[in-house]
N, C-alpha and C positions, 0 to 999 in steps of 0.2 A: 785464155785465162792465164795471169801469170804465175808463176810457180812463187813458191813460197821458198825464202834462203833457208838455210838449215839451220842457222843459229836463231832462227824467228818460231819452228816448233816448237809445239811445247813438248815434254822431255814427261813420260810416265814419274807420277810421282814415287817417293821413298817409302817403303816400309813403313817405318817412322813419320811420316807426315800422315801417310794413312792411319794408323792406328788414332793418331792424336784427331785425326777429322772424326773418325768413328766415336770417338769417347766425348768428343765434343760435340756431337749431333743428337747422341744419345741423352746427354746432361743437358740440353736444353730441350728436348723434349718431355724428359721426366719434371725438368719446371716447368713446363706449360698446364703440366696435367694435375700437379698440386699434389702429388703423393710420393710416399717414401716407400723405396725399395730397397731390401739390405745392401751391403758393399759385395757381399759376394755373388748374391744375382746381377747387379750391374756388371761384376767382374765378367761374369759366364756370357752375358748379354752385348759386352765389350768382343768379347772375345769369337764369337760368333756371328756376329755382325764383319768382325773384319775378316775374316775367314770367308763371308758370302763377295766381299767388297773385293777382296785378290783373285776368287776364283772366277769374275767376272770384270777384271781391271780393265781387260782391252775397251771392251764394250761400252764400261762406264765413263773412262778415257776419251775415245769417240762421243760422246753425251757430255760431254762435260759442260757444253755449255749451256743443255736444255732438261732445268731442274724438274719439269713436270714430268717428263720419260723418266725421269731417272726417278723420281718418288712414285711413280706405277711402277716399275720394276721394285722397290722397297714394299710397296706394299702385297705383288706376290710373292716375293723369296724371302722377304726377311722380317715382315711383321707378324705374320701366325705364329712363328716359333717363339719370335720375343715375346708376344703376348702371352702365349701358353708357359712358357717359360717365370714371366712376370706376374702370371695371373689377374690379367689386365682385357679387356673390351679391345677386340683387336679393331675397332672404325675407332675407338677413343686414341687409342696409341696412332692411330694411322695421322687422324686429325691433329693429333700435337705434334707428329714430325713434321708431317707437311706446313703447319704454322711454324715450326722453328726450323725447318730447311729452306722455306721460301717456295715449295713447289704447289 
């Protein structure tokens, strides 16, 4: 099998690209779902989502290019809490990520 050059990996993403992916996964799933959540729950919701996302980077890194793993893994570490948090139907939230992440 031949080895892959080093400048051909992909390179873990930035802090900042992260955040930005999180806040953008999260804002298209609360439009799929048709309801309003204040700005400071989304904040909270932002902010703990990316917090689940770093503490498991390598992982999700490795997955990166297989979105169904990776929205099973969203929906046990990181959808109960958004829900409860959001006060939201956690298979509703589960079903609008999954339609606006593609998994």
């Amino acid at each position: 099998m031949p080895q892959i050059p080093q400048n051909k990996k992909a390179a873990l993403p930035t802090a900042r690209g992260i955040r930005r992916k999180c806040s953008n996964e999260l804002y298209r799933a609360i439009k799929r779902m048709k309801v309003h959540i204040p700005t400071d729950l989304v904040k909270q919701g932002e902010a703990m989502y990316y917090r689940k996302v770093v503490g498991n980077l390598i992982w999700i890194h490795e997955n990166r290019s297989n979105r169904k793993v990776q929205c099973d893994w969203w929906d046990k570490e990181v959808c109960p809490e958004l829900a409860e948090l959001w006060q939201l139907d956690p298979g509703r939230l589960s079903s609008a990520f999954r339609d606006a992440y593609g998994g």
